[in-house]
N, C-alpha and C positions, 0 to 999 in steps of 0.2 A: 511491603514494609521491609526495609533495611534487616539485614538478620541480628544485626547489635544490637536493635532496637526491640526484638523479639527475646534476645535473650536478657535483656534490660528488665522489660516487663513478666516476663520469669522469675526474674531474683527479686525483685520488689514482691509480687504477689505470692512468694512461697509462704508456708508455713513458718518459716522460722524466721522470715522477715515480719509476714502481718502482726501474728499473735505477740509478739513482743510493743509491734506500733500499735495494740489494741487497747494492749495493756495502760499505754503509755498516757493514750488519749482519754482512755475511762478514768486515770488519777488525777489527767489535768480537771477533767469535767467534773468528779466529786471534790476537787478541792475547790475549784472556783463556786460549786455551789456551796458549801461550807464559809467560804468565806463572805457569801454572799447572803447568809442565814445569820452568819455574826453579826455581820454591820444591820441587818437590821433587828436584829436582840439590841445593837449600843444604841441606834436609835430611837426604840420602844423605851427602853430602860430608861433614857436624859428624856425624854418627854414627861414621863410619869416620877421620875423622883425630883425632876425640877418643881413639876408643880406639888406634889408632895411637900418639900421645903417652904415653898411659896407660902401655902398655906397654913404651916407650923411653927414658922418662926421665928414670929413674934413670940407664942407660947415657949418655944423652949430659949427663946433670951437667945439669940444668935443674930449677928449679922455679919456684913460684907468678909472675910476669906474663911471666918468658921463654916458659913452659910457650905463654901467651898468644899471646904474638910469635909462636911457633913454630907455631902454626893458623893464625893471620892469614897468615904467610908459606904455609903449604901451603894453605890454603882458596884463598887465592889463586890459586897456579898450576894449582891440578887445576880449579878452575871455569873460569880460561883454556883447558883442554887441554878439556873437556868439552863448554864450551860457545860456547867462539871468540871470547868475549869477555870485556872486565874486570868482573867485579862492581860493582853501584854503592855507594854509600856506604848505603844504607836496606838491602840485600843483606852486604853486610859486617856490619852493626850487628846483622841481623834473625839473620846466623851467630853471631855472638858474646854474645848472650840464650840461644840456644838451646843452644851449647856449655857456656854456664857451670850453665843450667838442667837437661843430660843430665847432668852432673858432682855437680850437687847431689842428682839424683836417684838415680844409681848408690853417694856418698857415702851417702846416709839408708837404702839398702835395704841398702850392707855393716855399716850400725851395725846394723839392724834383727836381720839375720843372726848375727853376734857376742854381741848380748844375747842372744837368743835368746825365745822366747813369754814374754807376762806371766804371773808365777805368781799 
């Protein structure tokens, strides 16, 4: 082996090279698992407050962008209560895709249901 090559693999594998690359890789992998724990808090949370809504509101006299207001407001506080902090703005926006996308899809499978099979 090339003695460059030996002393290459020296500096790479020292102490003061790895422990800092250890470091580096153990925040990429706790942050990606953290963000990977979020997204699936925003999409527990648009599952259960969509249909929450669903179900309430007729009673509480709301519809089409109050209906809106009224996740934004509850997505809010149960992601604060869940996970100890505010949602960000790309978190909010990435809840409210998903909301109106669960809505449309629940929409298209009660039409489907109603017409019933093609004859």
């Amino acid at each position: 082996m090339p003695s460059w090559l030996v002393n290459a693999v020296k500096i790479i594998t020292s102490d003061g090279v790895m422990e800092p690359l250890v470091v580096v890789l153990v925040g990429y992998a706790v942050r990606q698992l953290n963000r990977s724990h979020r997204q699936q808090v925003i999409s527990d949370l648009v599952i259960d407050i969509v249909d929450y809504i669903e179900e309430h509101y007729e009673e509480w006299g709301i519809r089409g962008s109050k209906k809106m207001e009224r996740f934004l407001k509850l997505f809010g506080e149960e992601f604060r209560r869940r996970l100890g902090a505010n949602p960000t703005q790309e978190e909010i926006q990435a809840a409210r895709i998903k909301a109106e996308g669960y809505v449309q899809r629940a929409r298209r499978q009660q039409m489907n249901m109603t017409l019933g099979p093609p004859a």
